[in-house]
N, C-alpha and C positions, 0 to 999 in steps of 0.2 A: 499534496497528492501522494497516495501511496508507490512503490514500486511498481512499475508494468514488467509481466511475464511474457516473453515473446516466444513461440516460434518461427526460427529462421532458419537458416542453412546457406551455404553455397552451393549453389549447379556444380553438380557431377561435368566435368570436359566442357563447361562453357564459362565467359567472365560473369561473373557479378555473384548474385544470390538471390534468396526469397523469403516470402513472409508469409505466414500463417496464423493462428489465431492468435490475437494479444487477449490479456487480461491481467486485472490490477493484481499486486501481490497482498498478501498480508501487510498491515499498516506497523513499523517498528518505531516506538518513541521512547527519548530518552528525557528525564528531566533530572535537572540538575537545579538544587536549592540548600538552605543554612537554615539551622534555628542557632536561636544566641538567646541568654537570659543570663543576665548577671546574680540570679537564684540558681545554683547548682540540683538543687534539689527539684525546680520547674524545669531545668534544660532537659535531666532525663529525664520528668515526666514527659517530656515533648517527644524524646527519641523516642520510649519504650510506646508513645499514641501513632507513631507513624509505621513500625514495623509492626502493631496490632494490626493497620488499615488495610494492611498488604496480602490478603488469603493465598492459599495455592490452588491449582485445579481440584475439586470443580466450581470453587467458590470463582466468578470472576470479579476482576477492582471493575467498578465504573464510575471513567475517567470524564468529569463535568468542566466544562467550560467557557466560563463568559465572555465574549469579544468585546471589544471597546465600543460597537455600536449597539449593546445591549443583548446581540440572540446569545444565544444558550445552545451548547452542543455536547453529545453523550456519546465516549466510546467505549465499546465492553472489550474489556481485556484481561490478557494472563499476566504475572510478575514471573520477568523473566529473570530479573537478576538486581541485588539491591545492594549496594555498598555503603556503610555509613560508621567509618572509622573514628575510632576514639582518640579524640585529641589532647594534647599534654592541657591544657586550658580546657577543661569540660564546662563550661557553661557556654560553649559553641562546638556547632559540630557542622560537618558540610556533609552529602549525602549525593548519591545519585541510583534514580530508579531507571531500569531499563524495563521497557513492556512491551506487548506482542496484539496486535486486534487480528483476530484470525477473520471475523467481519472488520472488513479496509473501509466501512461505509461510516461517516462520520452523520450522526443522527440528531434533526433538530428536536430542541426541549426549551424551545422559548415558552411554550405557553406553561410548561411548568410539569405534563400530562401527554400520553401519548396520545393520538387520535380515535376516535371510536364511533362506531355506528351499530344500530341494530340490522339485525339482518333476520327476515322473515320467512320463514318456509312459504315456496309456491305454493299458490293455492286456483286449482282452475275454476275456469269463467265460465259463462253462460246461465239459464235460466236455476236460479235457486227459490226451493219452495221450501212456506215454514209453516206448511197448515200441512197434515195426514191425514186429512177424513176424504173420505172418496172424492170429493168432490175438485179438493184441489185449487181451491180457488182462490190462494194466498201464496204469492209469490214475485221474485223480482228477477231485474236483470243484473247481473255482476259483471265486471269486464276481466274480474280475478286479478291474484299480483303474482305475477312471473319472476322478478328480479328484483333488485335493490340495486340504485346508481353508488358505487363509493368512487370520489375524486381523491387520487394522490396528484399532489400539488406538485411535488418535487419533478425533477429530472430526470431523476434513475428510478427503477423498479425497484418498489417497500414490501418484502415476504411479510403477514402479516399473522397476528396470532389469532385466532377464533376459540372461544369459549364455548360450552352448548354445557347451560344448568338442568338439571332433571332427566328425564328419560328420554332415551334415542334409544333408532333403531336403525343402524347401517347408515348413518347422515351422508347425504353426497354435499358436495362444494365445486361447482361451477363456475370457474370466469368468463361469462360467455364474451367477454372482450376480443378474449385470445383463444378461447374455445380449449381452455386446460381443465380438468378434471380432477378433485381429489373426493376418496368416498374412504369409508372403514366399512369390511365386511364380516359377517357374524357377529358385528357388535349390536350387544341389545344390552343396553342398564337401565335401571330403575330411577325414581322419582326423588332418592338421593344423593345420585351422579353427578358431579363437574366433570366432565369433558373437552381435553385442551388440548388443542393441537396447533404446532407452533412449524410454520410453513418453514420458516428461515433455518432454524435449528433442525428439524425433521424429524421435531419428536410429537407421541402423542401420548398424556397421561388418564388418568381415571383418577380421580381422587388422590392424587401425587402419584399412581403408581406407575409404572411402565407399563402402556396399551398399543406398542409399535407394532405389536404381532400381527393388529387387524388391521393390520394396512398393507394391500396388496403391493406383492414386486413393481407395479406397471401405473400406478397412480402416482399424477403432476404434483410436485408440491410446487405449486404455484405462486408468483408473485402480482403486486396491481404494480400496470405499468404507468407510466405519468398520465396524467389526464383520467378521465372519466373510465371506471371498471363498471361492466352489468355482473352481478357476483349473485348466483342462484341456489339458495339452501333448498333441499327435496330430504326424505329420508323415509322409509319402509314400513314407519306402523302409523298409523290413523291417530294412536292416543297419544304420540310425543308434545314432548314442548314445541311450541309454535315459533318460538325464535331461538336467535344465539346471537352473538358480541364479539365486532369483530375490532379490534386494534392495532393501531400500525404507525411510525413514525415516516416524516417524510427523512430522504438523508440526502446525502450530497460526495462528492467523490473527493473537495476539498473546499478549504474557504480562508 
């Protein structure tokens, strides 16, 4: 489990104290490990592959890990500090990395792939006709699709990434779960637009670039909370792409 952050205090002129909101800290891990080769010349290739592995901000390590009963878990992290002294005996060397997860959520990757669903623009219901001649006399009844169900399986609440390929106009994003709200305003691109907006991070790109500007002061970056999300894409021109992809790990606060 990572750290918990309290606020506390003591009563002013009375015994005891109080509590106020907790939440977890940032996640701090240290690992500590040896490479050994009786080839001098393999051992530093081993040193010189592990301080490659190691980037700085903004590159982050992620830290993969298999348990003994098989799952698989992912944490994204900074190097915060890496020690790996040269020994009189170079064809061993001992080493310690310290890290930092600024996300304390340790995230499952058993299946190998993060989770994914399409997600469909609303589209309303009632009588749709497909004949134009006056008469009219080809048509049916639609019940329309409002939402799209996505289950996070986990415990805790999974910020999730949503993709939108080709042309949008102002897309909104809807949890009606929780009744949170994310939309971009003045945004209109074209039919060879990636559009990526990454709830947890709070970023949104255009084709890699930076598109944080169309994103109002007052819009939810929202998370799906365990169990069953209603997640409703809408967005402002008639000719947009009809879906977008949404992605999301379940995680866990420890294991």
């Amino acid at each position: 489990m990572p750290a918990i952050r309290s606020s506390r205090g003591s009563r002013s002129g009375q015994a005891g104290g109080y509590f106020g909101a907790q939440l977890y800290d940032v996640r701090r891990i240290t690992l500590n490990g040896r490479i050994f080769s009786t080839d001098i010349a393999e051992a530093k290739a081993k040193r010189r592959a592990i301080q490659q592995a190691l980037p700085l901000f903004p590159m982050p390590v992620t830290m993969r890990y298999v348990d003994d009963d098989g799952q698989v878990y992912l944490i994204y992290c900074q190097v915060m500090d890496f020690k790996m002294p040269i020994a009189r005996f170079q064809g061993k060397s001992i080493f310690k990395i310290e890290l930092e997860a600024s996300d304390p959520v340790i995230y499952d990757d058993t299946a190998g792939s993060a989770l994914s669903a399409t997600i469909l623009q609303a589209l309303p219901g009632g009588v749709q006709f497909t004949d134009t001649t006056p008469l009219f006399d080809s048509f049916y009844f639609s019940a329309g699709q409002t939402d799209v169900t996505v289950t996070n399986t986990s415990g805790i609440a999974s910020f999730p990434i949503i993709t939108i390929p080709g042309a949008i106009n102002n897309p909104v994003f809807t949890n009606r779960t929780t009744g949170e709200s994310f939309r971009l305003a003045g945004y209109s691109v074209g039919a060879d637009a990636v559009t990526i907006i990454n709830m947890g991070e709070r970023t949104v790109t255009l084709n890699g670039g930076n598109a944080f500007a169309y994103a109002p002061s007052d819009v939810n970056w929202w998370a799906l909370v365990p169990g069953n999300n209603r997640i409703e894409f809408s967005s402002g021109g008639g000719s947009d792409g009809t879906q977008a992809t949404m992605t999301w790990r379940p995680g866990y606060w420890g294991i």
